[in-house]
N, C-alpha and C positions, 0 to 999 in steps of 0.2 A: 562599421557595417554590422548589421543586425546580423545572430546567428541562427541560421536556419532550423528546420526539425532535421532534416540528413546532418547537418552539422551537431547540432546536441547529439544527436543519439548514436552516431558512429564515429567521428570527429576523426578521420582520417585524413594525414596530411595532403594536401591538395593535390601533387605528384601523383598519389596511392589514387584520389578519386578519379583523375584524369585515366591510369592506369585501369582502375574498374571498369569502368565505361565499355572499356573493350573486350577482348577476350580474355578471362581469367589468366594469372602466369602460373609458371608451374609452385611457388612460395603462397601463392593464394591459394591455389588447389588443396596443397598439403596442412594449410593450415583451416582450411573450412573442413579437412577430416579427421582434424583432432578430435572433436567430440565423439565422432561414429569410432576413430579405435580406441579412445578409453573408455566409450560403450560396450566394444567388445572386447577389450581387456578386462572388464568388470565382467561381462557375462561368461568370459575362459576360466578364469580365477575361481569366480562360484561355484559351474560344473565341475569343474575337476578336483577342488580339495575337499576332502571331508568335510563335514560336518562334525566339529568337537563338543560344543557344548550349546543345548541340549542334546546329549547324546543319542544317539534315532530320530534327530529332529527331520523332517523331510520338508522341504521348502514348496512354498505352493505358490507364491504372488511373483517373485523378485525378478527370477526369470524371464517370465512373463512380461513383466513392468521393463526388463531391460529391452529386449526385445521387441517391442512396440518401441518405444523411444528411439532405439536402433531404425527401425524400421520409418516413421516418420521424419527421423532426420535424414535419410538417404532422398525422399521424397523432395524435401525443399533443397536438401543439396542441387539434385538433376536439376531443378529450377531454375535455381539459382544462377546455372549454367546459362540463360535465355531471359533472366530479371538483373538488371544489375543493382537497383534498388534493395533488393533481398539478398543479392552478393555479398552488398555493404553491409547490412543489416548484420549478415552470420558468420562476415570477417571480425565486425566489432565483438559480437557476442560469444566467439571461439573458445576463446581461453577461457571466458567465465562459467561458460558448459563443460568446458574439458576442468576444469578445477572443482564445480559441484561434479560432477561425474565421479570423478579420483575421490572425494570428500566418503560419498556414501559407499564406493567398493573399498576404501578404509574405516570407515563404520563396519561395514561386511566383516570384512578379517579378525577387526576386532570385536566380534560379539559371537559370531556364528560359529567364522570359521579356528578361533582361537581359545574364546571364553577369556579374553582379557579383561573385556569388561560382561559383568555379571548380569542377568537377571535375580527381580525385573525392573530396573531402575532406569539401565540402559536397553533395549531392547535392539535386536536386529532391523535390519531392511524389510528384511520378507516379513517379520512380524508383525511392524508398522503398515504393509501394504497391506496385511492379510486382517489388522484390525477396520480397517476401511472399507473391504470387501464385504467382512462379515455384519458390518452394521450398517449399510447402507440405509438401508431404513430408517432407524434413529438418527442417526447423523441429517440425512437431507431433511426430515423433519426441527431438528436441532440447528441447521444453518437457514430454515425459513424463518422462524421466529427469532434469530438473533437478527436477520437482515432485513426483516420487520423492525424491528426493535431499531436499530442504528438507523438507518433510511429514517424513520418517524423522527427521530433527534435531531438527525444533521438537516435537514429541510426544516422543522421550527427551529433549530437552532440560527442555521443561515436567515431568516427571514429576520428573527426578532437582534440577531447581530447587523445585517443591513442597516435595519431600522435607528438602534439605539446606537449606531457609528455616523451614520450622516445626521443624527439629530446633536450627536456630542459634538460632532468637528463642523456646522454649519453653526448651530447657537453655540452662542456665550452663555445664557440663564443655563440651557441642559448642560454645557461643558460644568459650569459653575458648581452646581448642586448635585450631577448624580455622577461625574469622572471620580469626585471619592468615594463611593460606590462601588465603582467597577475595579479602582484600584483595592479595596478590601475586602472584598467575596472572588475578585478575578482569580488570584493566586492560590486561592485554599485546595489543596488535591483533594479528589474525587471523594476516593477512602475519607477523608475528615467529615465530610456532609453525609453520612450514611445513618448516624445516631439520630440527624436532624430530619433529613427525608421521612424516614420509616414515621416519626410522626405527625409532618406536614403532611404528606399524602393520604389515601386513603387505600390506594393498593399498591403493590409495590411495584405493576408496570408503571402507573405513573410517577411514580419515584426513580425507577429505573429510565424511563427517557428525562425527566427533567436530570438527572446527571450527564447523560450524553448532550442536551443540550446545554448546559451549562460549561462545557468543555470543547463544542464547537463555538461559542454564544464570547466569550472572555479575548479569545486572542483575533477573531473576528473582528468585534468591537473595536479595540485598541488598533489595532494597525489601520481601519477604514476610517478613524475620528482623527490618527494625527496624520493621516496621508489628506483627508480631506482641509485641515487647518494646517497644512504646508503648503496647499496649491500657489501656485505662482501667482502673486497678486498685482502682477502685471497683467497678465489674461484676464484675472476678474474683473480690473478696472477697465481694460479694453472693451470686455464684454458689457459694462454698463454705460459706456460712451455711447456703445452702437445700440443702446436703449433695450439690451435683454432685462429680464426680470430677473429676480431673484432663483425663483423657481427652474427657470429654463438655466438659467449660470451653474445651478444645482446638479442639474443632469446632465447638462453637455459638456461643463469647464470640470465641474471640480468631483463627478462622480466617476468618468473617462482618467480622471489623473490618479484617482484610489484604484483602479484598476489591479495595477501591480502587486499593489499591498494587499488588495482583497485576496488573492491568490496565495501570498504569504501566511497571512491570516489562516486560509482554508487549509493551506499543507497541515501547520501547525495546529489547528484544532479537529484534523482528523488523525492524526497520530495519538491525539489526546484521547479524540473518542473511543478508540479501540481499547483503551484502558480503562474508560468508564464504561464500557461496555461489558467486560469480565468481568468487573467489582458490582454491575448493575446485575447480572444476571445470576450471581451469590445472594441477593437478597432474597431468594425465596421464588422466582419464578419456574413455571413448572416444565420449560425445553428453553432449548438456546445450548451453543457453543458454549458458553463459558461455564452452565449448568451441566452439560457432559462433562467437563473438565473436572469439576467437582462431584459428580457422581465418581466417574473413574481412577480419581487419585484415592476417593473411599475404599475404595473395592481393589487397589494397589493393581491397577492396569494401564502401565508405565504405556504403553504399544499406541492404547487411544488418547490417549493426554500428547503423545506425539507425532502423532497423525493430523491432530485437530489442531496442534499448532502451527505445523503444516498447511493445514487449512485458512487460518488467518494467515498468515505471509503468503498466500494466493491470493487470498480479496484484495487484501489491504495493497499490493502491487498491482491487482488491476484496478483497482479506483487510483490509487496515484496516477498512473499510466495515464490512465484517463480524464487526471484534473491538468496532466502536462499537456498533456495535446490540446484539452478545452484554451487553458491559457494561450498554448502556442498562435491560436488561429482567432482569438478574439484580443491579442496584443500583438500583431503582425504589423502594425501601423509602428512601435515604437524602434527606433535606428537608435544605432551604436552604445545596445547594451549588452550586458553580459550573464544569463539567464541560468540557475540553476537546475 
């Protein structure tokens, strides 16, 4: 039996979902307000201990930051009470909120409220928040052009990967001549083709997407070429019995069966991208994410180098998020697999 998205994403034993459906128990309750008291055990801890080092430092975001967070998990908590859907959602997600929670009020202790670890290397909580606050400006100008920058890569990357994957695994002449090709330029990281860009191109935006495309474009490739030259060639010959053409065999048998892989493909060449994306926007472009990175490690301002990385493990988990769901609901037809 195929695994559903309630099952991917809270996997609760069947007993537990039968048990959900109904009224909350009292072991659900307590456990959906794990995260709201290590919320406010984090925000008791910060008010009440000094501040050691830096000495007179007076804390302006963290607060704040808990306290909201505090305050919208209470929100979906009542909810959750009348969704059981979102019940399930915040039972699975408990523990890994109550452990990022506990994570950063021990970051706290040790930076703020201890000085165990030093400035500015490691920087506090409220630090980090409070470098966010203060640049908001630069920053959301810096996250437009870097999601300019990525969007332009993975859309001609995905396009011209489609392409040169159902041309390699439909033909033999293209598998023939240009699979070694892709096997000797697929593997080279990012960084090694940086000498060669700067003087193929002519500016270094288009240097810097042709890296991101090339990093969505390689594992693309490869998984849509042998997922299409494994299709079951039972079905192909079925399909030519009942007098389909080539073409239509193309899109409805063996593009439908790369499906899977196309998605594997995508995980994998967007985890790539985000790395040809740092190293893209080191070459000389003049805003972007990875260009703040690099201004602020200059300037030794540990606080925005980790904020902004911060920042990346935000997109980069909502685009994931979002190519699992895509997949979930355009592969709902395939039964008795097992889906990462």
């Amino acid at each position: 039996m195929a695994i559903t998205e309630s099952d991917r994403n809270y996997r609760l034993p069947k007993a537990k979902q039968a048990e959900v459906k109904r009224t909350a128990s009292l072991p659900q309750i307590l456990q959906m307000l794990a995260p709201a008291g290590a919320l406010l055990a984090a925000l008791i801890l910060h008010l009440t201990l000094p501040n050691v080092y830096p000495k007179g430092y007076q804390s302006v975001t963290y607060p704040a930051f808990l306290k909201t967070c505090l305050g919208i998990y209470m929100i979906f908590g009542l909810a959750a009470f009348l969704l059981p859907k979102l019940r399930a959602k915040m039972l699975y997600l408990s523990w890994l909120l109550t452990a990022a929670v506990l994570l950063v009020a021990a970051l706290d202790m040790a930076t703020l409220k201890t000085g165990h670890f030093r400035l500015p290397f490691v920087p506090s909580p409220d630090k980090i928040l409070s470098s966010v606050t203060s640049n908001l400006e630069t920053l959301a100008v810096s996250l437009y052009f870097s999601m300019k920058l990525l969007f332009t890569g993975i859309v001609i990357g995905i396009i011209s990967g489609m392409i040169s994957g159902i041309l390699l695994g439909w033909s033999q002449i293209c598998n023939y001549w240009f699979m070694p090709v892709l096997k000797m330029i697929g593997p080279v990281p990012s960084a090694a083709w940086l000498p060669i860009v700067m003087v193929l191109f002519a500016t270094s935006r288009q240097a810097s997407v042709f890296l991101i495309v090339l990093s969505i474009w390689f594992p693309l490739t490869l998984m849509v070429s042998s997922a299409i030259r494994d299709t079951d060639k039972r079905l192909v010959e079925t399909a030519r019995v009942l007098g389909a053409g080539e073409v239509y065999i193309m899109l409805h048998v063996a593009l439908p069966a790369a499906l899977p892989a196309m998605f594997t493909g995508l995980f994998m060449g967007l985890s790539s991208s985000f790395g040809a994306l740092i190293i893209a926007e080191m070459l000389g472009v003049e805003a972007g994410l990875g260009w703040y990175i690099k201004w602020a490690e200059a300037w030794g301002e540990y606080a925005k180098i980790f904020s902004t990385v911060g920042i990346f493990i935000i997109i980069f988990f909502i685009l994931m998020d979002t190519l699992f769901r895509l997949r979930n609901r355009l592969l709902k037809w395939q039964k008795g697999t097992v889906r990462w």
